[in-house]
C-alpha positions in Angstrom: -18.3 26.3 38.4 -21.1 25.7 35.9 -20.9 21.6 33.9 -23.6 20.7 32.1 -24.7 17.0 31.7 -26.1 15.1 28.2 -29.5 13.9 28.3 -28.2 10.4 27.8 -25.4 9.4 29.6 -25.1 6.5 26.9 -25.2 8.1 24.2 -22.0 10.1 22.5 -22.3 13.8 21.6 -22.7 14.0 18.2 -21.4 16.9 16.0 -23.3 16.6 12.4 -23.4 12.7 12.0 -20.4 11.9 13.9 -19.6 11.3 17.0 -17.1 13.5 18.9 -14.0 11.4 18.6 -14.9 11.0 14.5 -15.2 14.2 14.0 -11.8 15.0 15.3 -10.6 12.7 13.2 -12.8 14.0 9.8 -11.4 17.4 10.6 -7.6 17.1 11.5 -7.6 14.4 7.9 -9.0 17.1 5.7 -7.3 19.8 7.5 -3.9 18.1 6.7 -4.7 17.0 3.2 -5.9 20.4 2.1 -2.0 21.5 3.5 -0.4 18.6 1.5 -2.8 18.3 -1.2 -2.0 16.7 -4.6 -1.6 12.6 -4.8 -1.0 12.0 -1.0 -3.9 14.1 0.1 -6.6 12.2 -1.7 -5.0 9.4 -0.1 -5.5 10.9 3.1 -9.5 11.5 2.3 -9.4 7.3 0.9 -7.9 6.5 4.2 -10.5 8.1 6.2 -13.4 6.8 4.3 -11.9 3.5 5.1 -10.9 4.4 8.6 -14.8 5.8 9.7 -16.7 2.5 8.5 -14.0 0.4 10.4 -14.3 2.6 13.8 -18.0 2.0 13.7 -17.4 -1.4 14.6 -15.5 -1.2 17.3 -16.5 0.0 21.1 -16.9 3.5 22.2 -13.4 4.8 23.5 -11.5 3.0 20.8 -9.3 5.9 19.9 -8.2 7.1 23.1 -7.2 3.5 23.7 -5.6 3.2 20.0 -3.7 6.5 21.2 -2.8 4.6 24.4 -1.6 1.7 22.9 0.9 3.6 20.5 2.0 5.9 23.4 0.8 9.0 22.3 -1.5 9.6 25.1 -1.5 8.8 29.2 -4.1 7.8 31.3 -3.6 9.4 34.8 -3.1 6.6 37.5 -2.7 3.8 34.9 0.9 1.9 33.5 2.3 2.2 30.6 1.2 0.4 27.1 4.8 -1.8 27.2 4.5 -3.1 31.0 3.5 -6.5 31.6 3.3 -6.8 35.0 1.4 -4.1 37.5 1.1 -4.2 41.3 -1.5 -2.1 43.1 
């Protein structure tokens, strides 16, 4: 089993200008507006122009968190978003 290491461990892979996460947001957005397309698809590219600029300014990891947070994604070994209390 061959893995291959960045460079940088501090610095995010980057796929044209965006990092990994942003670019799998950039490409699932215009993937579903060009489906949907008309009014609400534009609305879809607006959002994501305001979305980018936002993310920016917040820590690396933010979406998987965000995802978290919402329950749409699981974190092996770690409680759920809507416990309060954990024991170890």
């Amino acid at each position: 089993m061959d893995e291959r290491l960045p460079q940088f461990l501090h610095k995010p892979t980057q796929i044209l200008w965006f990092d990994s996460q942003e670019f799998i947001v950039v490409m699932s957005t215009i993937f579903v507006a060009v489906i949907v397309g008309g009014i609400i698809g534009w609305l879809l590219i607006g959002a994501l122009l305001l979305f980018i600029p936002w993310k920016r300014t917040k820590p690396r990891g933010f979406i998987p968190h965000l995802a978290w947070r919402w329950g749409l994604a699981r974190f092996r070994h770690y409680p759920g978003p809507t416990q309060t209390r954990f024991f170890e």
